[in-house]
Every structure is written in structure tokens, then in C-alpha cells.
N, C-alpha and C positions, 0 to 999 in steps of 0.2 A: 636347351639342354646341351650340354657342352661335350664332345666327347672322352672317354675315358683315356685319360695319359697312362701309358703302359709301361713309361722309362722308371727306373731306379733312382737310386741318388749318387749314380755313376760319376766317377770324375772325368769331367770330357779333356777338360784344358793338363790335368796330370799323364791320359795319354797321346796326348798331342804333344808334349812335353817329350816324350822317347822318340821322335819324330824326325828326320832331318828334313830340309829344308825341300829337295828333292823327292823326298817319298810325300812330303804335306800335301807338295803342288800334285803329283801325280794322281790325288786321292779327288784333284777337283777337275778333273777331264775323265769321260766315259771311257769305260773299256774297249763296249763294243757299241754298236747300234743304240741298243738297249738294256746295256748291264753296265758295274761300276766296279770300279777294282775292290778287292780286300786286301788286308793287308795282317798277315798272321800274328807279328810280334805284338799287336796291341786287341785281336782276338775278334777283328772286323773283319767280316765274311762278304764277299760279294754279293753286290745288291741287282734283282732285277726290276725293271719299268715294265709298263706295256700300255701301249695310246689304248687311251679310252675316248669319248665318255659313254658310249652305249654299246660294249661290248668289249670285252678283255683279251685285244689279237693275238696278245703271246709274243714273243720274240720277232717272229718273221714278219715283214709287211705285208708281202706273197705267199700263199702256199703253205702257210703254218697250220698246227691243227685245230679241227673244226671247237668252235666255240657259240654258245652260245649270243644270239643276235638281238640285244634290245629295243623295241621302240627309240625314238631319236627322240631328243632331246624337247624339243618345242610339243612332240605328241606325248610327252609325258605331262610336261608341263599345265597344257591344259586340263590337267585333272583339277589344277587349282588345289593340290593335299600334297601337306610333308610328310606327311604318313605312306603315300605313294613313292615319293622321293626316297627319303628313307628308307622303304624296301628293297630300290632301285639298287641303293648303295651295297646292302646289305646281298643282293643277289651277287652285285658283281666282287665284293670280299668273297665269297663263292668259286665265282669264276676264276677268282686271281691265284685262290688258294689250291686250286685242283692245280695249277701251271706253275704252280710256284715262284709267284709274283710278288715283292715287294709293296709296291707302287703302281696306281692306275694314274695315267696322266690325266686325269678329269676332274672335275666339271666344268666344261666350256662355262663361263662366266659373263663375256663379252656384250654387249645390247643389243637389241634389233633396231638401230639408228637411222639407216636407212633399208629399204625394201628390198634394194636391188643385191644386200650383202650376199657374197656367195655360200658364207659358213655360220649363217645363221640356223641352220638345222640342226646344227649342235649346240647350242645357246639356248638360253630357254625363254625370254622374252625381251621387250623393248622396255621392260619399268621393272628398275633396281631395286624395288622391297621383293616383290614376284621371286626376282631371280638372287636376290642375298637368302631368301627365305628356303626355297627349296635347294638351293646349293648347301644351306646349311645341313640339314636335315639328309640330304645325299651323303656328304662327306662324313657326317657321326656314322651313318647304318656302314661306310665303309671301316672306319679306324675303328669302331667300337670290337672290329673282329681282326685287329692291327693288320690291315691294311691302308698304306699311307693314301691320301688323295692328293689331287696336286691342283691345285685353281689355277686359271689359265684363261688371259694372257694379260698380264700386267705390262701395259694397260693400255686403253683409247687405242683397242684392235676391233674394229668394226667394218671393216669390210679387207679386199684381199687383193686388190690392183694394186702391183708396184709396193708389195707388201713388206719387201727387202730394203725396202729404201724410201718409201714416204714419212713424211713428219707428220705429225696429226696437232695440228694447233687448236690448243684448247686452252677454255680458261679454268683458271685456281678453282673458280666457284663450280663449275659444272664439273671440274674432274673429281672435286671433294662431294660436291651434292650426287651427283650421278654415276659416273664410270665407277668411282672409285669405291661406293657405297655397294655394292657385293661382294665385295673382296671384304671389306671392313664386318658384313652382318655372319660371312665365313669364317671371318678370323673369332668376333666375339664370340660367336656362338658353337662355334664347330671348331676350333684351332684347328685350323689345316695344318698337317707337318710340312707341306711343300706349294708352293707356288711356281710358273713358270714364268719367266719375263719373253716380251713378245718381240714378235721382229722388229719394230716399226720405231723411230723417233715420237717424242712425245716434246712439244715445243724446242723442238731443235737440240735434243740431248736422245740417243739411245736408249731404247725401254733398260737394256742390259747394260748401262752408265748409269742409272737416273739413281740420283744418288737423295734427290728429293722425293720421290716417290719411295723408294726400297728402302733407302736407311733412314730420313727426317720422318716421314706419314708410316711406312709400315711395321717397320721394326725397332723405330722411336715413339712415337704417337699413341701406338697400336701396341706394342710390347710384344709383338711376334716373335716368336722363338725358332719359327721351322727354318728349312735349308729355301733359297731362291734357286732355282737351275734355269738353263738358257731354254729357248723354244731350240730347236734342233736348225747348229748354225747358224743362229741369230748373234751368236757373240762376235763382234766387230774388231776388239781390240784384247789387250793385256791389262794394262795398269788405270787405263779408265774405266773398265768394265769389274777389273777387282776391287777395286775404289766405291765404284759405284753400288756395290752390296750384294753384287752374281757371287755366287757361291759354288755355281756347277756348271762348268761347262759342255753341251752335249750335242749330237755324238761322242764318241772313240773313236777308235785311240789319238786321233789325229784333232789339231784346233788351234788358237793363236796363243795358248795360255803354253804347257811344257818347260822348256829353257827358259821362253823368254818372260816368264813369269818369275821365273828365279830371278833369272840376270833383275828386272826391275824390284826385286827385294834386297839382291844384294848391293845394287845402285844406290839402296835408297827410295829411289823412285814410288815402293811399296814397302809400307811400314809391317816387317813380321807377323806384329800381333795383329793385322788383317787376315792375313792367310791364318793364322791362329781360330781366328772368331770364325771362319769359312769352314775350317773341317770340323770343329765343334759344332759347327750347326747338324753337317753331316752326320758324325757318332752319333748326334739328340735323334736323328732321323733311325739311323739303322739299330737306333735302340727300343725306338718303338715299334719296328717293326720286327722288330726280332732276328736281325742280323749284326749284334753284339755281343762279344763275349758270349759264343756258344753258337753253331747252328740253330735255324727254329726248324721245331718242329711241325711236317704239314700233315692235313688229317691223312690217313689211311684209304678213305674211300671217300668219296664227291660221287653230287647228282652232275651225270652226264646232261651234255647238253640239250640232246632228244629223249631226256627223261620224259614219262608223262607228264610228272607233276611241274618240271620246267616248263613244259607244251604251257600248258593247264595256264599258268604264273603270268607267263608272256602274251598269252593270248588274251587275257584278262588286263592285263596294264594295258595294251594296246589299246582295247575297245574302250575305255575306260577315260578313254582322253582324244575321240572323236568328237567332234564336233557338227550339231544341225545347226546348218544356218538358212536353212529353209524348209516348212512343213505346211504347204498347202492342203488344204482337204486333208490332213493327216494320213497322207499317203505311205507315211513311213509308222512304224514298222510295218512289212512285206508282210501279208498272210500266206501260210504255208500254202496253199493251193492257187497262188497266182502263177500263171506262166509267167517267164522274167525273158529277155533279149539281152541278154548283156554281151556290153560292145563297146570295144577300143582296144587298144595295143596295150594301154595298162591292165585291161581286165586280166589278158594272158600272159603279160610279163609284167607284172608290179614290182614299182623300185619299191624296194622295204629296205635300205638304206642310205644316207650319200655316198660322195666320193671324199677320197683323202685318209687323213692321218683317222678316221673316224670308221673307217669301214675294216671288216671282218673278215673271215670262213667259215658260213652258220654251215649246219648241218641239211640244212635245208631252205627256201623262204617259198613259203606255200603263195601261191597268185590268188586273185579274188575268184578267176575263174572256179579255180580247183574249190576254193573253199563254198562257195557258194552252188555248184554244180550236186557237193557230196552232200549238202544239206537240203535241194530240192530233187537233185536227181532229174528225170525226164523233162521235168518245168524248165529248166535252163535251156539256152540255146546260144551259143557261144560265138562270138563274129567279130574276129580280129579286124582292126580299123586301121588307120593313118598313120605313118610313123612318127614317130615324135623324136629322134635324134637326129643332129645334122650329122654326128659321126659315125662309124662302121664300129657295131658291139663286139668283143671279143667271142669267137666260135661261143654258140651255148653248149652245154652238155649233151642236148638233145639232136643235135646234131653234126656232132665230130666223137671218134673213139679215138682211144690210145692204141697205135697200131703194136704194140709188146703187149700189155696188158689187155684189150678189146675192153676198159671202161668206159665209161661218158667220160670226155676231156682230151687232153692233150698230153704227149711223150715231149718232157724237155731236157738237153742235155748242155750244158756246161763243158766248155771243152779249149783247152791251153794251146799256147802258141807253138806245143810239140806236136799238136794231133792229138793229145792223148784225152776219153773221155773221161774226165772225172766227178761228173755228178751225170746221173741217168733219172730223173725223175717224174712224177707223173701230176699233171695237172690240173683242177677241177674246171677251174675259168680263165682257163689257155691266158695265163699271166706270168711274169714272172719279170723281178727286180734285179737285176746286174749293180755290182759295185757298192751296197749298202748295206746286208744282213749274210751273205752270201757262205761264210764259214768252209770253205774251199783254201786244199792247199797252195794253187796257186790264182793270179787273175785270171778271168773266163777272159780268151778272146774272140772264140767263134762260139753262137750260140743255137743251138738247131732246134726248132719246132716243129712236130709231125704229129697228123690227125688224118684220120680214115672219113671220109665225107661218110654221114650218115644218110644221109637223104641226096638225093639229083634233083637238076633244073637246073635251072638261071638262079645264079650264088655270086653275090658280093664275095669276093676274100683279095684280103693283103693282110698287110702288116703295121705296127704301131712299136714308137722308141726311136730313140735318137741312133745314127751307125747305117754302115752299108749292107743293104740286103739283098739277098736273090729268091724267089719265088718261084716253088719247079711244081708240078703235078704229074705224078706217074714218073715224076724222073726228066721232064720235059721242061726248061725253064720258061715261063711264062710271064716272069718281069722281072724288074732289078728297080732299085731305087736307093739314094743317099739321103736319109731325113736328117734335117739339123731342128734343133727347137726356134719355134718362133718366141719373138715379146723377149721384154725386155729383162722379163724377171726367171733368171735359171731353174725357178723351182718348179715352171710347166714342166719343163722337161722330165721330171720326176712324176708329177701328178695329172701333166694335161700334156702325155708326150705328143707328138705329130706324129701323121698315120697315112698310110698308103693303101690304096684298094683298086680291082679290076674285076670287070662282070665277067664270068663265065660261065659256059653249060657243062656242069659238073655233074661227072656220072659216079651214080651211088657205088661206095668203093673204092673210089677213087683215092691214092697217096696225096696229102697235100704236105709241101716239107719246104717251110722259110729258114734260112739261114743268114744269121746275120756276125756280120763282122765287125767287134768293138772299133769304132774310130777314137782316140783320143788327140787331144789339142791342146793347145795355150787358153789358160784359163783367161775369159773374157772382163774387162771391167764392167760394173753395169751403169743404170744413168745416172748415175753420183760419181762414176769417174773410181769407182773402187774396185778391187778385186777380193773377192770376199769368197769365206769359205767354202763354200756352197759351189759356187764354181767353180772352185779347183777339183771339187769332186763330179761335177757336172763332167769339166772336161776331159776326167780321168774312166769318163764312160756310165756313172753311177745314173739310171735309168729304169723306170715300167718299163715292159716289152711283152711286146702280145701279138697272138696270131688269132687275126678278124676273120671270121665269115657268118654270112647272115644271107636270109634270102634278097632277092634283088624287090623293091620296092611295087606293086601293083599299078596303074593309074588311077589318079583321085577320081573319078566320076564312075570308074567299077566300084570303088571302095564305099563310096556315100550312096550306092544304089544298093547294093548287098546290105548299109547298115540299114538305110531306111524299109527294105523289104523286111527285116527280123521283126524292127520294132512296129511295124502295123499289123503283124503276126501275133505281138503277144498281149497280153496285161498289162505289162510294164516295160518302158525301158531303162535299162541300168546303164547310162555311159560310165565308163571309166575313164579321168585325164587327167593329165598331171604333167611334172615338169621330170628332169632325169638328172644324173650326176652330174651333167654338162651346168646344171645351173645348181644345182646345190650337190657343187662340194669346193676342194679346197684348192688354191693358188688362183680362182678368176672371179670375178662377179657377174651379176647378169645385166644387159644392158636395156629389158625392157620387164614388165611384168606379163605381159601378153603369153598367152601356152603357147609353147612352139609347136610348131608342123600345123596341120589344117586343122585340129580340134577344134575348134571355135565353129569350123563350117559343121564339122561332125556332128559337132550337138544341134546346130540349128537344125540340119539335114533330121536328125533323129525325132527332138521336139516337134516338129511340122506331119513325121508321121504317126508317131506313137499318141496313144490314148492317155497315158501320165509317162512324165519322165521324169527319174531319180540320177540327178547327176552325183559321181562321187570323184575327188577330188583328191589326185593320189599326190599329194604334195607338203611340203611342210612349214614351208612360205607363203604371203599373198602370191594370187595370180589374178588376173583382170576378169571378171567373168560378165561380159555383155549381152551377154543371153541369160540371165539371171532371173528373169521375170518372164523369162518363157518356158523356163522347166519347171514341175511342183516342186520337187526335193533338192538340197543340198547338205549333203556328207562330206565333211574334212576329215579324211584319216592319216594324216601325215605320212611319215616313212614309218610304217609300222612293224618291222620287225620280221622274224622270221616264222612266224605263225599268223601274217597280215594278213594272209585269203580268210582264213580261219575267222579271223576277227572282225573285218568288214562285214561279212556274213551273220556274223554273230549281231552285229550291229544294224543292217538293215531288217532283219527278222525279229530285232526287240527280244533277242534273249537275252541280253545283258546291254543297259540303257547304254546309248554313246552321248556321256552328260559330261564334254568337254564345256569350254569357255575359251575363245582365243585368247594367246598371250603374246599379239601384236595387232595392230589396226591394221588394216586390208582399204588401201586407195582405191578409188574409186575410178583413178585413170592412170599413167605413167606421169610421173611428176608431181601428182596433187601428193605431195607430203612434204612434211616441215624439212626434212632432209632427204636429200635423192643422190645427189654427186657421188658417187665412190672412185672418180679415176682424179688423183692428183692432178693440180696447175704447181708446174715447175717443184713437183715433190711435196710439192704442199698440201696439205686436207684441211680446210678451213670449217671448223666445228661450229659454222653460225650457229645454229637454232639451238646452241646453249645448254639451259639447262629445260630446254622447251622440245624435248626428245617424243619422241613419239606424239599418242593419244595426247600430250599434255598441249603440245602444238597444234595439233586440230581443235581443240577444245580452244586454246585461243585464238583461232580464227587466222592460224596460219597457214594454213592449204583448206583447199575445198572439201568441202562434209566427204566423209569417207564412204567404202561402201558397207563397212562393217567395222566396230569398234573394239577396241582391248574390250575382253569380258563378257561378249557376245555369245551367244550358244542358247539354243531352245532346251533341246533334250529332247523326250517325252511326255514331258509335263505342261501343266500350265498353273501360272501361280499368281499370287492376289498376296500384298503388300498390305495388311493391316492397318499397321503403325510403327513408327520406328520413335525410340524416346531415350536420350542422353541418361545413361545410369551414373556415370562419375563424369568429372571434368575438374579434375585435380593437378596440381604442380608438386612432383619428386625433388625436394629441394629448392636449388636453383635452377631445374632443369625447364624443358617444355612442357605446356598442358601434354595428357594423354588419355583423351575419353574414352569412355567405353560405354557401347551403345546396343540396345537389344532391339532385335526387329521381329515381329510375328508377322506369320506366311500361310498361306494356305496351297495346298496342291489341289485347284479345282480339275485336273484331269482325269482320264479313265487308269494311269498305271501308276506304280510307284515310280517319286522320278527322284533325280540328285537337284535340289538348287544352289547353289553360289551367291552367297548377300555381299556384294562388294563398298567399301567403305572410299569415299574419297573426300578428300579437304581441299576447299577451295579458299584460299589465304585471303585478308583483305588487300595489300597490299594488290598495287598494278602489275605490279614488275613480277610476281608470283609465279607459276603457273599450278597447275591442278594438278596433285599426285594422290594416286593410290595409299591408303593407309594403313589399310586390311583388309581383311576379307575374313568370311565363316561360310560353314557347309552344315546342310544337313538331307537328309535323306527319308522323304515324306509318303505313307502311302495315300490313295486316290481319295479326296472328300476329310482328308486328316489335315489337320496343323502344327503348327511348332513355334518355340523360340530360339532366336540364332541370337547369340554376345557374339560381339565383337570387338574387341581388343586391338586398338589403334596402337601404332610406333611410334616411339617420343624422337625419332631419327629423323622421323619428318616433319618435327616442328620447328626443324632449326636451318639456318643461313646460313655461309661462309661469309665472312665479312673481310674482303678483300684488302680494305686499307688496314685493318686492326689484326689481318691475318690470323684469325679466331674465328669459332664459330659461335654465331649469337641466338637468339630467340625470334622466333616469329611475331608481330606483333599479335596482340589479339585481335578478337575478332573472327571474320570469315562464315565459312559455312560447312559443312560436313553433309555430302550428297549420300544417299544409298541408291546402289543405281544394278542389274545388271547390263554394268556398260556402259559408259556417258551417255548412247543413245536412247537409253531408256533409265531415267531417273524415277524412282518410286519415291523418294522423300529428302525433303532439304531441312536440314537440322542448322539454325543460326548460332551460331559460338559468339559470346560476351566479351 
């Protein structure tokens, strides 16, 4: 289903036409951060953005108002339903329309290539039908309520070292068979209005120049009509990047396009009717969203974000795409009258999102503790564990106030090189961005943070962001420091600033007041020898900045003797582990898959005392899990969102099944996978394992059997494979076969559960590998059966044929697995 186009029969190119050359170009650089100019005489109204993809932040990157918090990307994903997706969409049209938002920049599109990517929590799996599939189905529930989406990042953006400047070498065949093929099942099926081109070179040309990707494959090939915009600062140049088929420059007001886009038109250099076809694409865009020719109008009244019925929405998509991947003795679900020990640092602070362009201001993000506490009550016993960050958290709410206001949070003030304070504001999570959204009439150069200690003891606190600072308590300075960003790529300083910290005996009540002093510099080159946008705004101060404090860290062998005293107290032990923003979120990658901090001793320490133990697994990525066969249970609930305690809860007690599926294979060690590398040799990414990406490389025996594979998940069922039998095996013209195949199932277990009948084609061909074809769901109750069809894609019957640069047919032949999961095949069906 394609989504509904809401344009007219507008004439774009007649007001482009009243146009000069100077107001054209202006119309293709951002205003602001996140808005775009209008322009009265042709009746174009300013358009706004807002990053998405699980959650609509609204203008500010900092500090904006509270918005609803979605499950992340991969914990949606594994519902294995576009009907989930779909909702997805359609809530965040919701979110966009209460804020009055044009354009969500989502859905991360990208692969899960290698394990160690940092920004794979926004992406939704490692195989291109999975993720062209539910990207489509996203994007319709969003535009169906003209709200634009914008797919992102075009293209062979898969992990995030040196992301300003690595080239990603890939071949014709794999960027047309794989990368490229979600962007393509997007455009057929969903016409996205927008696209985002990525930081990164793609064999040695700029995603935002690639004039063979964006204008030859996407908007020749493909017949795409929406606008292309830049990733933010990703545009490198002027006339090879207008050439190239960028269409929007972003940020504002500032970028390499302005004059010198003129001057290269009036040069010559840039043919007119380029910049002609660039703001036409633009009006196509502000017309379907309703910023042409007319203000649009927004609804009148929106479900708030701590509506019930959002509660209710969110907390349901969440559990809904957890996954068991382990149910010994059917330990799981919890009976209401088990005492439970639940224990770990995630139990009481659970990430329920990543870091970066991807993160929010929910209203709330419930922990497991909380949700699991309110639904056994007394049965709980709660025992914070091991830290799992190497860095100092920003003050929590729970213990800092705002010394004006006496809220949970932080006093932050903005303040110019007169003295004079001209923003006085208040903060939830002692954050705040300088030099990027800021809407101040003049540069902040001193910027002061102050919080009333809620609690005393022994307290971590300093400071974090680029700039000189002084650290006073009670008025008493207690340190100074100059942080400069580390690595090579400017845009930590933005997302992974450097951070200072000092132990202290902080007595409750106590003023804590950091002040920092904007440093500005000469913009640096980076290791390409260039100096690029991004840095000029780095050096002009544009940074996070935060005031840390956090208790100071316990010793490990108090902490493993505390946990293992709870869990040989109760019924059960529920660890809590996982990984944190540090490894999934955005500008770094992870360098191992291992949990950081002691977790790993935790759970043994726990397993060795406890009578069962349910490990849950607060993550959105593999992690390594070597005690795997020493706990009964394992729960994957990804970053779930801002009602995750609620959800988890909901899922170990079997009120609503958690009948995910992964939608990435989980190595079995650090390195066993077809691709691992994410840190460029001499800027280079060499995209060996082809079009052999994922599951498809394990299956050919190119890293060691994994620990769990794409499409993996128990549930609470158990199921019995009848039969599976070839209903069609038909050719659409001249196109590929495209079977379609019906399997009967039984649910021999005691509850209703969800199963996932996954379709996969194994080619004759050697050189092949195994992909994904389709998939079907159905939802069985206990001792009942069913029929699932399954409807294969004719996308995967075909080759790129490099010398004939065409794509051709698969031979025939092969085999058609139904499996859930390569690890588990229930039936092999031979193709003729």
C-alpha cells in the first residue's frame, strides 16, 4: 500500500519561475537548527523537522518539551508486524502534529552489518526485506496523516567511527542487492517525500555528491520525486554536492551553499535548471505537507504524552517485541506469589533509550524496579548492583533541585559577554546544548549551572562539554578544568563531550554551582586534511554541557555479597543487565560485545546463589552472554521506551506474551561474525562479506555458529510444524519466480502464544547466499492450530549483473527453508 499523495496539480516549476536566483538558493539552506525558510510571494510557509525515529523531540535537542518516548527501533522491529510499524508511524504523525512538525527525520534504515555498530538501536535489523518492509509500513501510518518521513542515511552508513570522513567501499552488487534495497522497498511502496544523505563517502565520492546513487539509482531508476537534504553538516562542498542531487542543505542559517552557490551558477559552474529541479522538489514536499500555498491547519487538541491511553499504546508496543531466548522449566511467566530479588543497576535505572540525534524529554521512563515492585508489591526486594558506566551520569532528578524553583533538576543560565543573564532556565536532566538551537539574542559566553544536593555522602560531581570551568560548592571553589574534545571526529564534542569529575563528602543542601566559560578557536582540519562545517561550529563553542553527580561507586565484593544474599532469600532471581548510551548511541562504536562493568560476575555471583534465575537483558544489541547456560530464563527487552518498567513487568508475569523474534544474529564471541571491523584503515571501510551480511554469512560458514540467530524467540508457546506445501510457483512476466507457500502449526503449549513462520530461499547457485523471503504471523490458542500463507518477494529472486550492469534472474532451482530461524528449520521445500 502506497501512501496517499496529498499534493495538487500545483505548478512547481511556474513558481520557481518568480524566483531569483538568490532567494532559490536561500530556499535550499536551513533556517534554523530545524526549520526552513518560507518565502511569502510564492505563498511557502516555513517548514519544520524534528529527529526522530522513536520519538518526535521538537525543535530543541536539550530541554524541549516533554514528548512522548517510543520503544527503539530494533524493540519494535522484533514484533516481526507492519501493522506494528504502521501504528508506530501513525502515533508519531500524532506527536508531530501536536508540535507542529512538518517532517520526522526517520526511519533509520541503515543494516546491522557489523555487531559492534553504535547506531544500530535505531535501525531495525541486519536483512533488507525485514527492514524495507517495516520502514515501509512506518512511513505510510506517518504521511497517510501528511506528515513527511524522511529515510535516512543514504547510504553504506553502518557504523559511526570517523563517520565524517570514512569511505565505505562497496560493491555495485551488494549496494544494489543489500544497502540499497530498503531505501528502494521505501520508495515503492511508501514514496517517502524525503530522504537524508549520510556523512560518509561511498567508494570514494560523498554520500551528498553521489550523483550515482541519488540521481542515476534513486531518482532515475526508481522515479523518486521527494526532496534529498543533507545529514546535519554532512555537506562538504557547493557545486558537487548541487550536482550530485542534494537538494537541502542542513543546518541554518549558515553552510557551504549561500553565495557560493550563486557565484557557481552564475559561473556556469551550476546549470539553473539544477537549482530549478532542487526547489521544486522542495514546494512537492511543503505541499504535501501542508506548508503551500496556505498555512495548514493543526488539530485543536492532541493526546498528551502521559495520556492513559498513550501509557496503555506504548507499554503494549514495548512488551510486544521482547524477546525469550531462554525458558528452562518454564520458569517464565512469574506467578503472582513468587517472591522475586531483583537486582542490578538496570533494574533501578533502566535505559529506555539511546544516546544522540534519537533521544528525547519523555514525561517520564518508568524502571523495571518501579514497574515490577507496583505489580507484586511486598514480593519485590530491590538491590541495586554494579555500575555499568565508565562515565559520570548527569545529576539525576532524584538527587539535585533547582535552587529558584526547589524542582528535581537543575537552574541553568545563559549569560553574555556584558554580565547580562539572558536566559534563566530550568532543567530536568542537568543538560544543556550551547551554540546549536539556542534562540538567544545574543552568544552565551558564560554559562552557569546550579543544583541544591538532595542527598549527602560520598558524591561524584563535575562537569561535562567542551570550555573552561570552575566548580564552587557553597561558594567555595573546589576545582577548575579546561576540557578540549578528544578523537578525531568533531562531532563527539557534540554527542560524546569530555567530562571532569571529583569525589566529595557532600552535605545534604549543599549549593553546587559550575560555571563554564565559552572557549572559541580556529576551526581544526580533520584526518582528511579538511575543514568542514561542523568544526567551524565545534570551534565557535557549539556543545552538550552538563552538570554530573552521582553517588560515589560501593566496592565489588560488598556489592556481589548484598546481591547474592537477596537472591538465596527469594523464589526467583531477576538480574537486570545491559549496555547504556556509551555503547548505543550516536558518533562512537563499541569495541567489544562483552557487558561492561562486573555484570557478567553479577550474574554468576546470583546464579550460584539463587534457586532459578531470570536474566533480563536491558539492551538493544547482542551482548555476549557466557553464563548463558547457567541461568533458567532469558528476556530481551531492548530500550523500551518510557513505560519499560511497566512493560518488562508486564512480560515476566505473562500478562501480555513477549513474542518477539530477533532481528539480528547474536555472536557467540567478539569477532565470530561475517563483519566486525567499524574503525576505518586509512579512511577506508572495506565491505568484504559482500552481499554475505549478516545471518546470511553465518549460514555460509563464515564465522562460527552464533549464539542465537535472526528470528530466534520462544515466546510462551510451543509449536509443532505439520507441513509446509508450495501453493504457487509462478513467473509475473518476465520477472522472478515468487512462491507462495502455506504451513500448518500447532501450539502444543498451556497459553495462547504469537508464532512467526519465517520463509527463507537458499539459491542454487554457490556464490548465492541465504536470504529472508518472508514471513507470516499468527496468534494460536493452547491445543488449537492454524494455516499461515506466506507470500514470498520477487526482489529476491534477482542478481545485479555487474558486467551487464542490469539486474537478472536467479537461476532456478534451490530450496525454500521454513525455519523459525536458520537454527531451527522445520521444513525444506526444493524449487525446480
Amino acid at each position: 500500500m502506497t501512501t496517499t499523495d496529498t499534493t495538487t496539480s500545483t505548478d512547481y516549476a511556474a513558481l520557481v519561475a518568480r524566483l531569483d536566483l538568490p532567494t532559490k538558493v536561500r530556499l535550499l539552506t536551513g533556517a534554523t537548527a530545524f526549520t526552513l525558510h518560507g518565502e511569502e510571494s510564492i505563498g511557502l510557509s516555513p517548514m519544520a523537522f524534528s529527529d526522530g525515529p522513536t520519538g518526535v523531540r521538537g525543535l530543541k535537542f536539550t530541554g524541549g518539551e516533554k514528548v512522548a518516548l517510543v520503544p527503539n527501533a530494533t524493540l519494535l522491529a522484533s514484533a516481526w508486524s507492519e501493522d506494528t510499524a504502521r501504528e508506530v508511524g501513525e502515533l508519531l504523525a500524532e506527536e508531530a502534529e501536536r508540535q507542529q512538525i512538518h517532517v520526522v527525520l526517520g526511519p533509520t534504515i541503515n543494516l546491522h552489518r557489523s555487531p559492534l555498530g553504535g547506531r544500530l538501536f535505531e535501525a531495525y535489523s541486519e536483512d533488507p526485506l525485514l527492514t524495507g518492509r517495516l520502514a515501509a509500513a512506518y512511513v505510510n501510518g506517518l504521511q497517510d496523516k501528511g506528515i513527511g518521513a524522511c529515510l535516512k542515511h543514504l547510504v553504506a552508513n553502518e557504523s559511526e567511527t570517523l563517520r565524517n570522513y570514512m569511505n565505505s567501499v562497496v560493491s555495485e552488487r551488494a549496494l544494489r542487492e543489500v544497502y540499497l534495497l530498503p531505501f528502494e522497498i521505501a520508495v515503492d511502496e511508501a514514496n517517502a517525500w524525503s530522504i537524508m544523505a549520510a556523512y560518509n563517502d561511498v567508494n570514494g565520492v560523498a554520500a551528498t555528491e553521489q550523483d550515482h546513487v541519488n540521481n542515476v539509482v534513486v531518482k532515475g531508476e526508481w522515479g523518486w520525486d521527494g526532496l534529498l537534504m543533507s545529514d546535519w553538516y554532512a555537506t562538504k562542498t557547493s557545486a558537487p554536492a548541487a550536482l550530485g542531487g542534494l537538494g537541502l542543505v542542513m543546518p541554518g542559517p549558515d553552510g557551504p551553499w549561500g553565495e557560493a552557490l550563486v557565484r557557481d551558477v552564475e559561473s556556469g559552474a551550476v546549470p539553473e535548471s539544477v537549482i530549478d529541479e532542487h526547489v521544486c522538489r522542495l514546494l512537492r514536499l511543503a505541499d504535501r505537507v501542508g506548508a503551500l500555498g496556505g498555512q495548514r491547519e493543526w488539530p485543536a487538541t492532541s493526546l498528551a504524552p502521559d495520556a492513559p491511553e498513550r501509557r496503555a499504546q506504548l507499554r503494549r508496543l514495548a512488551t510486544d517485541g521482547m524477546v525469550v531466548l531462554r525458558n528452562e522449566g518454564d520458569v517464565l511467566p512469574l506467578a503472582r506469589d513468587t517472591t522475586v530479588a531483583l537486582i542490578g543497576r538496570h533494574a533501578v535505572d533502566t535505559v529506555c533509550m539511546g544516546g544522540g540525534s534519537a533521544t528525547v524529554n519523555p514525561p517520564h521512563q518508568v524502571s523495571v524496579a518501579q514497574g515490577l515492585s507496583e505489580a507484586l508489591g511486598d514480593g519485590v526486594t530491590v538491590v541495586d548492583a554494579v555500575p555499568v558506566r565508565a562515565l559520570t551520569l548527569p545529576a539525576r532528578t532524584d538527587l539535585v533541585r533547582d535552587p529558584e524553583s526547589d524542582e528535581p533538576g537543575i537552574r541553568v543560565e545563559h549569560i553574555d559577554a556584558a554580565g547580562e543573564v539572558m536566559l534563566a532556565v530550568h532543567s530536568d536532566d542537568a543538560t544543556v546544548t550551547t551554540g546549536w538551537d539556542d534562540d538567544l539574542p545574543r552568544p552565551t559566553e558564560v554559562l552557569r549551572l546550579r543544583a541544591v544536593a538532595a542527598a549527602g555522602g560520598q558524591t561524584r560531581v563535575g562537569v561535562s562539554g567542551t570550555g573552561s570551568w570552575v566548580l564552587r560548592v557553597d561558594g567555595d571553589e573546589v576545582g577548575s578544568v579546561v576540557l578540549t574534545a578528544e578523537g578525531a571526529d568533531p562531532g563527539e564534542a557534540v554527542l560524546k563531550p569530555p567530562q571532569w569529575t571529583t569525589d566529595l563528602d557532600l552535605a545534604e543542601g549543599a549549593l553546587v554551582e559550575a560555571e563554564l566559560t565559552i572557549v572559541r578557536s580556529e576551526p581544526q582540519p580533520g584526518p582528511d586534511g579538511k575543514v568542514s562545517t561542523l568544526s567551524h561550529a565545534i570551534a565557535s563553542g557549539m556543545g552538550m554541557k552538563g552538570l554530573l553527580l552521582e553517588e560515589v561507586p560501593r566496592p565489588l565484593d560488598e556489592v556481589l555479597q548484598d546481591a547474592a544474599a537477596a537472591a538465596r532469600d527469594a523464589d526467583v532471581a531477576v538480574v537486570v543487565v545491559g549496555l547504556t548510551p556509551e555503547q548505543e548511541g550516536e558518533a562512537a562504536d563499541k569495541s567489544t560485545l562483552a557487558l561492561p562493568g562486573e555484570q557478567d560476575a553479577l550474574v554468576r555471583a546470583v546464579a550460584e546463589a539463587a534457586r532459578r534465575t531470570v536474566v533480563v537483558v536491558n539492551a538493544a544489541t547482542p551482548v555476549l552472554m557466557p553464563w548463558a547456560d547457567e541461568v533458567d530464563a532469558i528476556l530481551v527487552v531492548g530500550l523500551p521506551g518510557q513505560e519499560g518498567g511497566y512493560a518488562v513487568a508486564d512480560a515476566l508475569l505473562g500478562v501480555r506474551e513477549p513474542a518477539g523474534r530477533l532481528v539480528t544474529t547474536w555472536p557467540a564471541a567478539d569477532g565470530a561474525a561475517p563483519a566486525w571491523d567499524v574503525e576505518p584503515t586509512d579512511l577506508q571501510l572495506e565491505y568484504g562479506d559482500d552481499t554475505f551480511v549478516g545471518y546470511r554469512g553465518w549460514h555460509a560458514g563464515r564465522a562460527a555458529t552464533p549464539a542465537f540467530w535472526l528470528g530466534a524467540g520462544e515466546g510462551y508457546g510451543a509449536w509443532e510444524y505439520a507441513d509446509a506445501t508450495l501453493v504457487e510457483d509462478t513467473v509475473e512476466g518476465d520477472g522472478p519466480q515468487t512462491p507462495r507457500l502455506r504451513v500448518s502449526l500447532s501450539n502444543t503449549g498451556p497459553r495462547p502464544s504469537r508464532e512467526v513462520v519465517q520463509v527463507y530461499f537458499q539459491p542454487s547457485e554457490d556464490d548465492e547466499p541465504v536470504r529472508l523471503v518472508g514471513w507470516g504471523a499468527a496468534t494460536v490458542d493452547p491445543g488449537e492450530g492454524t494455516t499461515v500463507e506466506v507470500e514470498t518477494d520477487p526482489r529476491l529472486w534477482r542478481r545485479w549483473d555487474e558486467s551487464a550492469n542490469a539486474w537478472s534472474t536467479l537461476q532456478p532451482g534451490g530450496e525454500l527453508l521454513v525455519a523459525r530461524g536458520l537454527g531451527d528449520i522445520r521444513a525444506r521445500l526444493p524449487l525446480a
